[in-house]
Predicted model as a PDB file, atoms N, CA, C, CB and O in Angstrom, pLDDT in the B-factor column:
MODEL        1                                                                  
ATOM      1  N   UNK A   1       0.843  -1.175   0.000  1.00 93.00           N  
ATOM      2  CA  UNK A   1       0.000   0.000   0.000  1.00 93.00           C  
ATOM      3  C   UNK A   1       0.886   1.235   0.000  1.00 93.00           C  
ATOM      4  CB  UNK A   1      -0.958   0.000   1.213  1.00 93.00           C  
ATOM      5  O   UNK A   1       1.871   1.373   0.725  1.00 93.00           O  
ATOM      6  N   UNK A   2       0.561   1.874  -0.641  1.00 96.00           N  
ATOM      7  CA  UNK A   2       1.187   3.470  -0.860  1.00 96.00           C  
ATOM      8  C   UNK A   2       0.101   4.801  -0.772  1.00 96.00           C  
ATOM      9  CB  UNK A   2       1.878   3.550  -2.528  1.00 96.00           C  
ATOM     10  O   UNK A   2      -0.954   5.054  -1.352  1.00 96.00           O  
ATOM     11  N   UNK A   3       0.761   5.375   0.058  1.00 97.00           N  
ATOM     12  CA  UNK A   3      -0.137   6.621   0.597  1.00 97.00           C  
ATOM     13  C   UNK A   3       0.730   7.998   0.319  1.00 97.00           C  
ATOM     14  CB  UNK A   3      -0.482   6.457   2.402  1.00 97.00           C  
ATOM     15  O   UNK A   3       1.949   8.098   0.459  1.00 97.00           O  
ATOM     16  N   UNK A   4       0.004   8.828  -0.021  1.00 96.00           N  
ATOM     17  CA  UNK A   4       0.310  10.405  -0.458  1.00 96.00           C  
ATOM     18  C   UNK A   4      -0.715  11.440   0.216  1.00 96.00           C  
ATOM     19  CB  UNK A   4       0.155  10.601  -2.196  1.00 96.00           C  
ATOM     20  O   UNK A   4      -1.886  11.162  -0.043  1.00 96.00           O  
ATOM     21  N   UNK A   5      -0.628  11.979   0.599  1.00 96.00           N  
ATOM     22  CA  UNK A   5      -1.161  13.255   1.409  1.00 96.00           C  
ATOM     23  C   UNK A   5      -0.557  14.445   0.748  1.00 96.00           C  
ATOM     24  CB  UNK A   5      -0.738  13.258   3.045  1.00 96.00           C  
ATOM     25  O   UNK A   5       0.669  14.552   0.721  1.00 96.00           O  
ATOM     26  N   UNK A   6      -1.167  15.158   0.324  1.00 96.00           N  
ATOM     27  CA  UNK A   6      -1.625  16.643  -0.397  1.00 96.00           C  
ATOM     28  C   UNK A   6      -1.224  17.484   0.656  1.00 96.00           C  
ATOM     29  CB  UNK A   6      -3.367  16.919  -0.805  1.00 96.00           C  
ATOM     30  O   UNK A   6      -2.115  18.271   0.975  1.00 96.00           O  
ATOM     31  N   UNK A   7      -0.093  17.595   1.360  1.00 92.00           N  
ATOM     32  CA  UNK A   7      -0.127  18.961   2.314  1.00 92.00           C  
ATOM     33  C   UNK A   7      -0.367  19.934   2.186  1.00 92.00           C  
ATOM     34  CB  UNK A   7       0.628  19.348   2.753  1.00 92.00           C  
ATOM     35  O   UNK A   7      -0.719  20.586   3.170  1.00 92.00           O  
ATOM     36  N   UNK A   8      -0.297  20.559   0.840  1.00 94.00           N  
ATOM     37  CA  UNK A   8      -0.870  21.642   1.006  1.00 94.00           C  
ATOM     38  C   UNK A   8      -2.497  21.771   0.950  1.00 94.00           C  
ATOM     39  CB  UNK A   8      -0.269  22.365   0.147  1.00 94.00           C  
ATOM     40  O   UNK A   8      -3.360  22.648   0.901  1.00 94.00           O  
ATOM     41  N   UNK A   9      -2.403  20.684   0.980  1.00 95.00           N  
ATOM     42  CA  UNK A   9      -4.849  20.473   1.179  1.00 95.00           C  
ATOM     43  C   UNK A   9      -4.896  20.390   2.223  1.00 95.00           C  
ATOM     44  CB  UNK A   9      -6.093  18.915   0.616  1.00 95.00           C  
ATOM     45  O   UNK A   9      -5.639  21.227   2.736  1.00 95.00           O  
ATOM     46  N   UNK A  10      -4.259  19.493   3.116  1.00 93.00           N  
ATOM     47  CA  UNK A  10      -3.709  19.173   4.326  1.00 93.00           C  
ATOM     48  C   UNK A  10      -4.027  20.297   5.671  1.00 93.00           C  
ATOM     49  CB  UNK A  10      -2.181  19.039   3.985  1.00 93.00           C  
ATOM     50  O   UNK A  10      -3.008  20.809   6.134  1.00 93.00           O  
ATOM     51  N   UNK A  11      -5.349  20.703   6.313  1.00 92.00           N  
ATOM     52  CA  UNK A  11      -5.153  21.229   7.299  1.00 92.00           C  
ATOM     53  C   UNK A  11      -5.307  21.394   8.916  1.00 92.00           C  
ATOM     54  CB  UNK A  11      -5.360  21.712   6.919  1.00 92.00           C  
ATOM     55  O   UNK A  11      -5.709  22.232   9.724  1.00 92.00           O  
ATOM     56  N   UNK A  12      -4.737  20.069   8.893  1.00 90.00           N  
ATOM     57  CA  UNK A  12      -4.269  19.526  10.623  1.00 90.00           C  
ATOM     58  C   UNK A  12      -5.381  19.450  11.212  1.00 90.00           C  
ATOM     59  CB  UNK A  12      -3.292  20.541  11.659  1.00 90.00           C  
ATOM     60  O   UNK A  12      -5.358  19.737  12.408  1.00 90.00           O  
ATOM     61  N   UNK A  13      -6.417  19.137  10.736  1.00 93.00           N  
ATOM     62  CA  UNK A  13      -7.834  18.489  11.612  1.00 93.00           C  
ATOM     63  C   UNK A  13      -7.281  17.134  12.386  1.00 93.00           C  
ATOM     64  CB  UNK A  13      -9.337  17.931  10.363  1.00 93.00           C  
ATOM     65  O   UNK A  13      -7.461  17.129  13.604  1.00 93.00           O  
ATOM     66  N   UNK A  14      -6.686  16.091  11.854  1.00 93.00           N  
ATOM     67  CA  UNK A  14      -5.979  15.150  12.968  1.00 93.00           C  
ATOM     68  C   UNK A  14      -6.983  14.054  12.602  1.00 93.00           C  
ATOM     69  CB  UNK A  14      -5.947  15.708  14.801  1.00 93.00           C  
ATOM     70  O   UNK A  14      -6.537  13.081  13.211  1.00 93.00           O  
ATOM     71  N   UNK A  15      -8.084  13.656  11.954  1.00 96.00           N  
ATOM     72  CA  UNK A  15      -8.717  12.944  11.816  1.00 96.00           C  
ATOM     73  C   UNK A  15      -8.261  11.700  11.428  1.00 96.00           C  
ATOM     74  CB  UNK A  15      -9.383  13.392  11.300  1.00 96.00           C  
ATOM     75  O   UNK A  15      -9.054  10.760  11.371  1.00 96.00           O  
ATOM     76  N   UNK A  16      -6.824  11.533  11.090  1.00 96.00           N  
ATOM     77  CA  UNK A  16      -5.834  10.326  10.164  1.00 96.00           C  
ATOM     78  C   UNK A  16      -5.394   9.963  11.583  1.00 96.00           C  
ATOM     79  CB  UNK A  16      -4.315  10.892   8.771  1.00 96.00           C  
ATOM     80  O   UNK A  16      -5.326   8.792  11.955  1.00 96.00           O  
ATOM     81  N   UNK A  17      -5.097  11.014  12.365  1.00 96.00           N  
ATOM     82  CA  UNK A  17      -3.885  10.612  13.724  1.00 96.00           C  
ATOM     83  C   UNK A  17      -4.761   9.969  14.529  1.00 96.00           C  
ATOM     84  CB  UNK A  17      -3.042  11.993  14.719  1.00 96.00           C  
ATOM     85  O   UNK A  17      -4.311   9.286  15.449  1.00 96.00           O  
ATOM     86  N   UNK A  18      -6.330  10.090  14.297  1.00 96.00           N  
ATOM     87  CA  UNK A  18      -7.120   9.054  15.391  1.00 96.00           C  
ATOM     88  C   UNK A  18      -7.614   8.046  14.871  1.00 96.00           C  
ATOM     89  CB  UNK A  18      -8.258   9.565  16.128  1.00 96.00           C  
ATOM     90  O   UNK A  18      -8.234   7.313  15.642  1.00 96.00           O  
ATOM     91  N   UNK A  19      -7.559   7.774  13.904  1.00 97.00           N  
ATOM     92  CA  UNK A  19      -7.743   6.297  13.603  1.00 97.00           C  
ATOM     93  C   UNK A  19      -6.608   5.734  12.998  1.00 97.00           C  
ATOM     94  CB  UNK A  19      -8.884   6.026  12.722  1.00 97.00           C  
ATOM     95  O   UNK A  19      -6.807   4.523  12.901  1.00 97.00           O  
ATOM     96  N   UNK A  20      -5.436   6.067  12.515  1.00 97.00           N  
ATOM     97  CA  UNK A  20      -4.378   5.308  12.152  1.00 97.00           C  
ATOM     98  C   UNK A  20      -3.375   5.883  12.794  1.00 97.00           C  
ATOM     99  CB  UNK A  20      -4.158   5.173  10.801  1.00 97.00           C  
ATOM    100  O   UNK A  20      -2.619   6.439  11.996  1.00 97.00           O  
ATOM    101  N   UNK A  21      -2.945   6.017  14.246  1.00 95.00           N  
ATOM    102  CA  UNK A  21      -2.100   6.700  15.100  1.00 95.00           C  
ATOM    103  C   UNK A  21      -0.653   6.083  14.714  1.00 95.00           C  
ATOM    104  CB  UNK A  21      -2.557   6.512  16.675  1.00 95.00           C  
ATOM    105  O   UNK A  21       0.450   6.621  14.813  1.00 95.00           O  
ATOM    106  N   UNK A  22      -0.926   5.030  14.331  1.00 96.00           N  
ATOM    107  CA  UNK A  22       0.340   4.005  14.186  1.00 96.00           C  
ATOM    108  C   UNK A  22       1.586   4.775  12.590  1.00 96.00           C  
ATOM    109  CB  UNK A  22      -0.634   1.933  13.655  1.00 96.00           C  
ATOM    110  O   UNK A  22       2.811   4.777  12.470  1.00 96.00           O  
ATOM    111  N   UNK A  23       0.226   5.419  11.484  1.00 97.00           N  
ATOM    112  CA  UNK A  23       0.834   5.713  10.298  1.00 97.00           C  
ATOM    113  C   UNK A  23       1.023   6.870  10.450  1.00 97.00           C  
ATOM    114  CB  UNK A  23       0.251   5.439   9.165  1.00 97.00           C  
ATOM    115  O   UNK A  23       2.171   7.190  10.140  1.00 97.00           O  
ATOM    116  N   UNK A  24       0.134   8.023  10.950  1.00 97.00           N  
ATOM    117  CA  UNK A  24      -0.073   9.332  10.622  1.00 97.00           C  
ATOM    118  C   UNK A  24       0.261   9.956  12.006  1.00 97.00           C  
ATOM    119  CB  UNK A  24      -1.546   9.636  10.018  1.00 97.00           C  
ATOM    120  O   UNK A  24      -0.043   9.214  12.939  1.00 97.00           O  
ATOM    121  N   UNK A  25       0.752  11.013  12.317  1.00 95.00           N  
ATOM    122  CA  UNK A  25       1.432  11.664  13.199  1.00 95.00           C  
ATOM    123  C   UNK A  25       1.748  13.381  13.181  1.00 95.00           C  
ATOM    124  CB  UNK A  25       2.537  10.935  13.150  1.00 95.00           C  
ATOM    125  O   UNK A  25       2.311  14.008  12.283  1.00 95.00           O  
ATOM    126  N   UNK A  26       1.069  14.025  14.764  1.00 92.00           N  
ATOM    127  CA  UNK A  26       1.310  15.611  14.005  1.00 92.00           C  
ATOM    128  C   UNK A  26       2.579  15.488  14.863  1.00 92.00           C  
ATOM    129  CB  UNK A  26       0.023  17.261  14.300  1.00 92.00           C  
ATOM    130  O   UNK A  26       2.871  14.677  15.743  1.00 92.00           O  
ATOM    131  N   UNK A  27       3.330  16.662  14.283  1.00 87.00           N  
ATOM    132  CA  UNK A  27       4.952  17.596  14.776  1.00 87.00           C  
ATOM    133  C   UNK A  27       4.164  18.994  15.084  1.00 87.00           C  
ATOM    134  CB  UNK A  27       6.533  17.889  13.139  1.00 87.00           C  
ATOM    135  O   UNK A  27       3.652  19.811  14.319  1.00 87.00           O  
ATOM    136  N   UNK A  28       4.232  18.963  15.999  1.00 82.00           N  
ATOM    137  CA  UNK A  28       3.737  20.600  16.475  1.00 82.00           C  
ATOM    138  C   UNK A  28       2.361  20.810  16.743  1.00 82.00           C  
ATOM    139  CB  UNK A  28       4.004  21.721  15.349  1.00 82.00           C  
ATOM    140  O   UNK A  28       1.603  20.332  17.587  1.00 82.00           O  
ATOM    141  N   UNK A  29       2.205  21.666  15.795  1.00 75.00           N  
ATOM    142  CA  UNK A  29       0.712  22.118  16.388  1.00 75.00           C  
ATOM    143  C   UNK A  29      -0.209  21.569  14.902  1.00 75.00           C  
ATOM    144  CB  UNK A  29       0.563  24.283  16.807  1.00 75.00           C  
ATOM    145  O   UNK A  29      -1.380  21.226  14.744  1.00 75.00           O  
ATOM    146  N   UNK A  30       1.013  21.693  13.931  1.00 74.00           N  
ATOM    147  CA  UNK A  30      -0.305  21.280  12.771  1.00 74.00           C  
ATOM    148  C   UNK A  30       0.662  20.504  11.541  1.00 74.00           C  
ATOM    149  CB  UNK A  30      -1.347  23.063  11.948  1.00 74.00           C  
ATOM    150  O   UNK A  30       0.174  20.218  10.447  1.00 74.00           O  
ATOM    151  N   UNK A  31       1.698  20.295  11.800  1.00 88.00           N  
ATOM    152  CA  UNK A  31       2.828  19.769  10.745  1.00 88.00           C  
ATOM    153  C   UNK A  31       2.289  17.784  11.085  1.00 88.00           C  
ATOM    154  CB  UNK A  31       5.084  20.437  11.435  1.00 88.00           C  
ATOM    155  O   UNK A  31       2.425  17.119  12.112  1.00 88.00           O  
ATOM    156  N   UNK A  32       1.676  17.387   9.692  1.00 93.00           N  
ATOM    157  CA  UNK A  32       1.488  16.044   9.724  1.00 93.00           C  
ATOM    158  C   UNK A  32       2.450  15.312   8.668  1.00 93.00           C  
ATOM    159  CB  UNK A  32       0.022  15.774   9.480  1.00 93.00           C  
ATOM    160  O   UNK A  32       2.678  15.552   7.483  1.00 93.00           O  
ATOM    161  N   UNK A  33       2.839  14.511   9.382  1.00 95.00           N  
ATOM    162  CA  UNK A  33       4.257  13.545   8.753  1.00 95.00           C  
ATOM    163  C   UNK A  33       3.252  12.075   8.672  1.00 95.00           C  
ATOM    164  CB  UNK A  33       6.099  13.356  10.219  1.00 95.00           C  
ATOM    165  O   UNK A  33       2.300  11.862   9.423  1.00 95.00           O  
ATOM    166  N   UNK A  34       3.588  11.423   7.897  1.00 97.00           N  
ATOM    167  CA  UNK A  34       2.842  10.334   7.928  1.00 97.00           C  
ATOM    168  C   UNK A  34       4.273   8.642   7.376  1.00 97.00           C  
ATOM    169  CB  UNK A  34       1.264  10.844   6.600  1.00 97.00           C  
ATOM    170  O   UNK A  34       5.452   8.697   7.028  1.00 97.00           O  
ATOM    171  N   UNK A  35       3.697   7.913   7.493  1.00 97.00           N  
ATOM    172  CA  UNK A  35       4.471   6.296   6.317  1.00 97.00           C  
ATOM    173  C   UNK A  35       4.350   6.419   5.202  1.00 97.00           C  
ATOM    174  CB  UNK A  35       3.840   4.724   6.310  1.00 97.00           C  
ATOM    175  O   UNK A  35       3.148   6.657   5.085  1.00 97.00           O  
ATOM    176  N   UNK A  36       4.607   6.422   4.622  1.00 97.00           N  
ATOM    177  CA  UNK A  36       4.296   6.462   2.730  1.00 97.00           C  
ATOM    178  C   UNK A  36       3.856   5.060   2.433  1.00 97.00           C  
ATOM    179  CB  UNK A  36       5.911   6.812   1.551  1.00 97.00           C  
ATOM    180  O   UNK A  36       2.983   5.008   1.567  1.00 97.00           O  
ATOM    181  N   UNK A  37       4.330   3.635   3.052  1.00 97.00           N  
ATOM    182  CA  UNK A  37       4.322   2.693   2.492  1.00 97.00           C  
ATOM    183  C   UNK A  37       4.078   1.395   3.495  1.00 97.00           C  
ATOM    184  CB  UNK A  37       5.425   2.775   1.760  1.00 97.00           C  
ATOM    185  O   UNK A  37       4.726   0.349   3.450  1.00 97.00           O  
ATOM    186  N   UNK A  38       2.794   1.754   4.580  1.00 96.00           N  
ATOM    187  CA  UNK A  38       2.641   1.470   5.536  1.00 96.00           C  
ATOM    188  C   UNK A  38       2.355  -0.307   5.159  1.00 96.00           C  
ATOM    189  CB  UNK A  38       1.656   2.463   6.172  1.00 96.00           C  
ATOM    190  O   UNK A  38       2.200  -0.772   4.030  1.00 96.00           O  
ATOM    191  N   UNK A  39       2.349  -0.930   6.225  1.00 94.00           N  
ATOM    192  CA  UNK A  39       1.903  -2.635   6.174  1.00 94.00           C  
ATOM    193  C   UNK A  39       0.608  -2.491   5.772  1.00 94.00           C  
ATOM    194  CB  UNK A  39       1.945  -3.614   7.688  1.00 94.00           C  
ATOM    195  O   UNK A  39      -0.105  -1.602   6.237  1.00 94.00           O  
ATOM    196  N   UNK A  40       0.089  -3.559   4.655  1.00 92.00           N  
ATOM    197  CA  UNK A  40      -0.913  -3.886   4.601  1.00 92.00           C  
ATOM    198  C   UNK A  40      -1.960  -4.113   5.558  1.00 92.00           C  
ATOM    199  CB  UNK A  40      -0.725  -4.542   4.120  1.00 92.00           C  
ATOM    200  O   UNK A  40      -3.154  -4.337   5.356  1.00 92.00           O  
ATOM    201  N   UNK A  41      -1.498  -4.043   6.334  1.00 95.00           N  
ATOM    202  CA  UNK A  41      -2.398  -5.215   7.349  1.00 95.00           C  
ATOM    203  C   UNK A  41      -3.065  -3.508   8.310  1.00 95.00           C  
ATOM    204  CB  UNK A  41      -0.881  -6.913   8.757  1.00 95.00           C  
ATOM    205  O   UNK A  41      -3.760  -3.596   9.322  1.00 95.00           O  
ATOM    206  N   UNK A  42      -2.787  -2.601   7.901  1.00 96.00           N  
ATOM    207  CA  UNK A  42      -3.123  -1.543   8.662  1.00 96.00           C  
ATOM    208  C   UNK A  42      -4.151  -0.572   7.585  1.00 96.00           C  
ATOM    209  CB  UNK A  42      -1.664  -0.801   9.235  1.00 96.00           C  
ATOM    210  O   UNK A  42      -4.495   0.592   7.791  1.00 96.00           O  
ATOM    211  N   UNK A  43      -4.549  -1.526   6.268  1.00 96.00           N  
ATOM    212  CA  UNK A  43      -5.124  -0.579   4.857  1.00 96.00           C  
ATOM    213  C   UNK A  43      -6.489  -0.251   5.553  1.00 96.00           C  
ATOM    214  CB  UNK A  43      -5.367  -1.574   3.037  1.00 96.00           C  
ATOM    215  O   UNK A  43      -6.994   0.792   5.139  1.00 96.00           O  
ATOM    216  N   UNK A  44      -7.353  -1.061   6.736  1.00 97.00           N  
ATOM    217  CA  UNK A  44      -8.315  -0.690   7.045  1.00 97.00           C  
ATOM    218  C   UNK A  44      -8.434   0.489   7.782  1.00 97.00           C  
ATOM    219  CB  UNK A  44      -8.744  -1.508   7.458  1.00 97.00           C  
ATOM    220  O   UNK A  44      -9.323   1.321   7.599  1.00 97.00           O  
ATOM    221  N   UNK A  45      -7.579   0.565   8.584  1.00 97.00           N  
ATOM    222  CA  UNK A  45      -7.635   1.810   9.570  1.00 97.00           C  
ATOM    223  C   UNK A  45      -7.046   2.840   8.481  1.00 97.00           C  
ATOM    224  CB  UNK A  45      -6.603   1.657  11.180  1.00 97.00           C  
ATOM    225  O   UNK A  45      -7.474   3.995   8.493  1.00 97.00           O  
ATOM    226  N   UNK A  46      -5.946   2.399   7.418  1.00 97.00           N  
ATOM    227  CA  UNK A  46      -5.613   3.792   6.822  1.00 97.00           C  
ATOM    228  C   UNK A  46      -6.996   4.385   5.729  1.00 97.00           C  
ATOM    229  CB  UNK A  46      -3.995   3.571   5.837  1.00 97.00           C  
ATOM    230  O   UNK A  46      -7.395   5.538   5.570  1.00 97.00           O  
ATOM    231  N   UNK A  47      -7.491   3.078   5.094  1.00 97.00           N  
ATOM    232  CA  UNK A  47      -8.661   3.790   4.265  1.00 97.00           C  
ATOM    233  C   UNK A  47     -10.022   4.233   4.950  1.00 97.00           C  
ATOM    234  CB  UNK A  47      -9.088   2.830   3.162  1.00 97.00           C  
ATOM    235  O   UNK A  47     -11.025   4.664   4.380  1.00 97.00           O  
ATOM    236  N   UNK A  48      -9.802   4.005   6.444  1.00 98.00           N  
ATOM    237  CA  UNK A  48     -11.073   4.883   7.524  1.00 98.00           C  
ATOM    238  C   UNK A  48     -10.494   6.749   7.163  1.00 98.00           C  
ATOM    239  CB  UNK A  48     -10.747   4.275  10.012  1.00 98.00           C  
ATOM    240  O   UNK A  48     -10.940   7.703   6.525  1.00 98.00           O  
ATOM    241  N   UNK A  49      -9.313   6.465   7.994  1.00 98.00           N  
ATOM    242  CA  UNK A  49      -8.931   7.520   8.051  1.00 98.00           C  
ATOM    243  C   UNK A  49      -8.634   8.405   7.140  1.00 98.00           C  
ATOM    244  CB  UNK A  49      -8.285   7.428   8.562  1.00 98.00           C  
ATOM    245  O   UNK A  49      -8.284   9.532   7.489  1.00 98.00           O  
ATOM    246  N   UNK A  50      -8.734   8.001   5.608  1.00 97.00           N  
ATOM    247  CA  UNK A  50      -8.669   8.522   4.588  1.00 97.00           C  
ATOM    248  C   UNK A  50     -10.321   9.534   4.298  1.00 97.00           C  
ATOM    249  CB  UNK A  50      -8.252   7.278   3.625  1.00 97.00           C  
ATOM    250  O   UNK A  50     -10.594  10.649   3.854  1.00 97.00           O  
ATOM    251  N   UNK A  51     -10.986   8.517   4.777  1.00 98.00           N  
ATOM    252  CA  UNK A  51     -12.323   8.455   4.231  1.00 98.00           C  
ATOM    253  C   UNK A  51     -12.788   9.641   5.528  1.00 98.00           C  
ATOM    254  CB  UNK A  51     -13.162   6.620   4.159  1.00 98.00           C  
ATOM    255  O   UNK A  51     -13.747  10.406   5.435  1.00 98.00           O  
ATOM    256  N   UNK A  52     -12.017   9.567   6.496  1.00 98.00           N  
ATOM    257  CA  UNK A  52     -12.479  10.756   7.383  1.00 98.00           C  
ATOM    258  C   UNK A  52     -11.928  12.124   7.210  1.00 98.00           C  
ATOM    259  CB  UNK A  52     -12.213  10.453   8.730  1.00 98.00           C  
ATOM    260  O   UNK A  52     -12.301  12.949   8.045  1.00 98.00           O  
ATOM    261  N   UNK A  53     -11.158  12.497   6.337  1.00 97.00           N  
ATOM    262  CA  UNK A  53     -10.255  13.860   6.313  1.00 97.00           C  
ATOM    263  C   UNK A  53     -10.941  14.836   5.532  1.00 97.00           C  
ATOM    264  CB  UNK A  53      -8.766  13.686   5.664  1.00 97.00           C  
ATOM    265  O   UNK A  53     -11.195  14.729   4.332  1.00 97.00           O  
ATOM    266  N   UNK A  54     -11.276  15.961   6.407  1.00 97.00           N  
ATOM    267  CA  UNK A  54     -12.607  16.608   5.936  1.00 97.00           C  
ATOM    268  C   UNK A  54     -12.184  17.503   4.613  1.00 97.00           C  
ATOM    269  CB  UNK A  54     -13.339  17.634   7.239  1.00 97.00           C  
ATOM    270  O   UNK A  54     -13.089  18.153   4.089  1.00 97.00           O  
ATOM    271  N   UNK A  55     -11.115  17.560   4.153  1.00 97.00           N  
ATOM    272  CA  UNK A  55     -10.619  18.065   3.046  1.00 97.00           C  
ATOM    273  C   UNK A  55     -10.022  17.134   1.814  1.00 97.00           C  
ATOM    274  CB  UNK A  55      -9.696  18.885   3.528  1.00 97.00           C  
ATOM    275  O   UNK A  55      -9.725  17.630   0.727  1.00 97.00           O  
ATOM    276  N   UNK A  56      -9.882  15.722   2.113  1.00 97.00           N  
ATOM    277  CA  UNK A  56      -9.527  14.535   1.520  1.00 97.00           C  
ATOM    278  C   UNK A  56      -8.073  14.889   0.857  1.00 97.00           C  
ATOM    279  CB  UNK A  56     -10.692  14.034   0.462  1.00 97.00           C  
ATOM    280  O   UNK A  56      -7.644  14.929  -0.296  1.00 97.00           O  
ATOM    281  N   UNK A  57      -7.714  15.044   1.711  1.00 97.00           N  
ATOM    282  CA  UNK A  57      -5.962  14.848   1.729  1.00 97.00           C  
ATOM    283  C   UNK A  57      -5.649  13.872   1.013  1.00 97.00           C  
ATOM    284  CB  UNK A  57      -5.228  14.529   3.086  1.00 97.00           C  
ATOM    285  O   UNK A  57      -5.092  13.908  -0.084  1.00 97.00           O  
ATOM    286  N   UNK A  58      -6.175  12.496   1.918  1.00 97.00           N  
ATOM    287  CA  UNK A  58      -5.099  11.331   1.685  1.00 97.00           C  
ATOM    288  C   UNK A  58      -5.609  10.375   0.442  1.00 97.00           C  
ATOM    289  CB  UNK A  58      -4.926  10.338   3.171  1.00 97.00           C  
ATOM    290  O   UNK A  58      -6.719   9.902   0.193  1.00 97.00           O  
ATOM    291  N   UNK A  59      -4.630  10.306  -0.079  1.00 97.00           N  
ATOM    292  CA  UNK A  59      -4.643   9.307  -1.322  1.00 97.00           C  
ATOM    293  C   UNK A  59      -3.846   7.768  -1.227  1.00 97.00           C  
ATOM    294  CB  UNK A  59      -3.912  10.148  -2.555  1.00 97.00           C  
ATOM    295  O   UNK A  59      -2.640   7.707  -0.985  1.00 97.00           O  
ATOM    296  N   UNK A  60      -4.440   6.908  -1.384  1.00 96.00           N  
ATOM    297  CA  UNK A  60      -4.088   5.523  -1.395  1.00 96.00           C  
ATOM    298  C   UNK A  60      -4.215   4.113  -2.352  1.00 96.00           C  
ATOM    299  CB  UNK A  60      -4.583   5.301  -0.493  1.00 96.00           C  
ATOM    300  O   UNK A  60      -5.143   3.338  -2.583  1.00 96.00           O  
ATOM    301  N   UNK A  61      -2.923   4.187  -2.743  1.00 91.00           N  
ATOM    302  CA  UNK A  61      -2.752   3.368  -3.859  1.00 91.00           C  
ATOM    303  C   UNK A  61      -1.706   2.064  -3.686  1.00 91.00           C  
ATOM    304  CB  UNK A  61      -2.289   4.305  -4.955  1.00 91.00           C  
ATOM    305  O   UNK A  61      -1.435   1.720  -2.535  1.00 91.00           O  
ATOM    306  N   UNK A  62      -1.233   1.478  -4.592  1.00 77.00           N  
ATOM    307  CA  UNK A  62      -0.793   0.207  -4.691  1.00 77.00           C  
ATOM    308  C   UNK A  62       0.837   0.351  -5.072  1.00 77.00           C  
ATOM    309  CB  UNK A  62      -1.715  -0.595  -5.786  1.00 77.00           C  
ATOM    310  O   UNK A  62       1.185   0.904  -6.116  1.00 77.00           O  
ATOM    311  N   UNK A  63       1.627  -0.108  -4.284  1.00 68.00           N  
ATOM    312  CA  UNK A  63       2.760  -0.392  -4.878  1.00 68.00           C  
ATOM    313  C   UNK A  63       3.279  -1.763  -5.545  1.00 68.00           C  
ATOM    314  CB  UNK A  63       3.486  -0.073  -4.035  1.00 68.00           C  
ATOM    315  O   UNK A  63       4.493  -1.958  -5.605  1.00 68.00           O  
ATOM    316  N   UNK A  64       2.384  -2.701  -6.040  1.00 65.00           N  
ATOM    317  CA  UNK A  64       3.138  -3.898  -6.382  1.00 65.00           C  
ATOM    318  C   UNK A  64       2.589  -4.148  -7.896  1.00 65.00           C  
ATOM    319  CB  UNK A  64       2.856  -5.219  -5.263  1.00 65.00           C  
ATOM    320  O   UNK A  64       1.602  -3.552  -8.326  1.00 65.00           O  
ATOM    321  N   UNK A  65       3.203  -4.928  -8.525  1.00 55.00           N  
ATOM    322  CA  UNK A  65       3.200  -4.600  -9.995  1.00 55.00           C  
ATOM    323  C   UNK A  65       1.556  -4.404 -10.608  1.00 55.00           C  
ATOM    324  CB  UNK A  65       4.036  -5.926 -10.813  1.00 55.00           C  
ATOM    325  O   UNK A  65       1.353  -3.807 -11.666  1.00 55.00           O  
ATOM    326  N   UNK A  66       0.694  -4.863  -9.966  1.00 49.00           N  
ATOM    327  CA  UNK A  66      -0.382  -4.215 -10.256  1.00 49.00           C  
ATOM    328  C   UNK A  66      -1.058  -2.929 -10.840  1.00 49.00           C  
ATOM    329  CB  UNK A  66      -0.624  -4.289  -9.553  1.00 49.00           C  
ATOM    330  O   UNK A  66      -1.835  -2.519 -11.702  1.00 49.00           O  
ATOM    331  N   UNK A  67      -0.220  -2.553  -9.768  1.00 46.00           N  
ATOM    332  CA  UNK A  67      -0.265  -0.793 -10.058  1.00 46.00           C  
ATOM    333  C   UNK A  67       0.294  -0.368 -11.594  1.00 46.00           C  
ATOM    334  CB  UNK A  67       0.911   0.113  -8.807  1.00 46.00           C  
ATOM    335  O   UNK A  67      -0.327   0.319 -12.405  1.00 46.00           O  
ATOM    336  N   UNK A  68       1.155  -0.748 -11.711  1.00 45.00           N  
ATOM    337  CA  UNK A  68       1.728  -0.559 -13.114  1.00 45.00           C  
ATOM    338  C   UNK A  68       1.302  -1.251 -14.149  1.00 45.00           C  
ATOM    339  CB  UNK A  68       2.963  -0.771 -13.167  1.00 45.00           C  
ATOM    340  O   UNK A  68       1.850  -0.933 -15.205  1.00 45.00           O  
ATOM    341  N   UNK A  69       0.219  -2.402 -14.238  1.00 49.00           N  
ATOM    342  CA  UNK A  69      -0.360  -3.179 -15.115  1.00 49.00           C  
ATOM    343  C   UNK A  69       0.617  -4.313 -15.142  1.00 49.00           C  
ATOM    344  CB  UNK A  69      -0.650  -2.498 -16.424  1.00 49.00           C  
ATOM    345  O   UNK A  69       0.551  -4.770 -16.284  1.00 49.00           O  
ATOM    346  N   UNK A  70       1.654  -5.117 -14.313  1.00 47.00           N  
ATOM    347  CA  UNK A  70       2.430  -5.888 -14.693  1.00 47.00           C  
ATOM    348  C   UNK A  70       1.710  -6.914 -13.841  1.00 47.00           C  
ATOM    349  CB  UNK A  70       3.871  -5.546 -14.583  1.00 47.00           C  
ATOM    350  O   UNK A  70       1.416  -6.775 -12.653  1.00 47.00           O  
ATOM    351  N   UNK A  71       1.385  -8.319 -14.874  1.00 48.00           N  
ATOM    352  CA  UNK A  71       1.745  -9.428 -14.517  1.00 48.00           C  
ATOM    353  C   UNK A  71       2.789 -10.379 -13.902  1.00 48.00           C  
ATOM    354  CB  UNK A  71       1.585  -9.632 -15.122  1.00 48.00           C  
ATOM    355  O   UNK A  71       3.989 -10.314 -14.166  1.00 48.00           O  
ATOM    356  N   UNK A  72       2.217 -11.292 -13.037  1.00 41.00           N  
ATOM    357  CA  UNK A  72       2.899 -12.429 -12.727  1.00 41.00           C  
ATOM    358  C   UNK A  72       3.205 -13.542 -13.437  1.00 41.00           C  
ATOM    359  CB  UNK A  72       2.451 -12.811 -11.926  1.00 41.00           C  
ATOM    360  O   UNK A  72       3.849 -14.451 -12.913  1.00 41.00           O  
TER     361      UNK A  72                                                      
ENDMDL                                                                          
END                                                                             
């Protein structure tokens, strides 16, 4: 899984940091740093928390050859 956040859409509501505390993280008062390429096993809490960001920051996509149309 591969995740991208729009910072500059991005404005520190925190809604990612309470349901995926593990990926998403503020620095300060409003600076959000996040995983880019978090474990699978966490896509539920990250696509909650996607689905909660009242400006829809976060974007979540695929890193394995899929993504690129490549077969096995």
């Amino acid at each position: 899984m591969r995740i991208v956040v729009d910072l500059n859409r991005c404005q520190g509501y925190a809604q990612c940091v309470y349901l995926a505390h593990e990926v998403f993280r503020l620095s300060g008062q409003e600076a959000l740093t996040y995983e880019p390429n978090p474990d699978d096993a966490r896509r539920l809490q990250v696509e909650r928390a996607a689905a909660a960001c009242p400006v829809q920051a976060i974007m979540i996509g695929r890193v394995d050859g899929a993504e690129r149309g490549e077969t096995s």
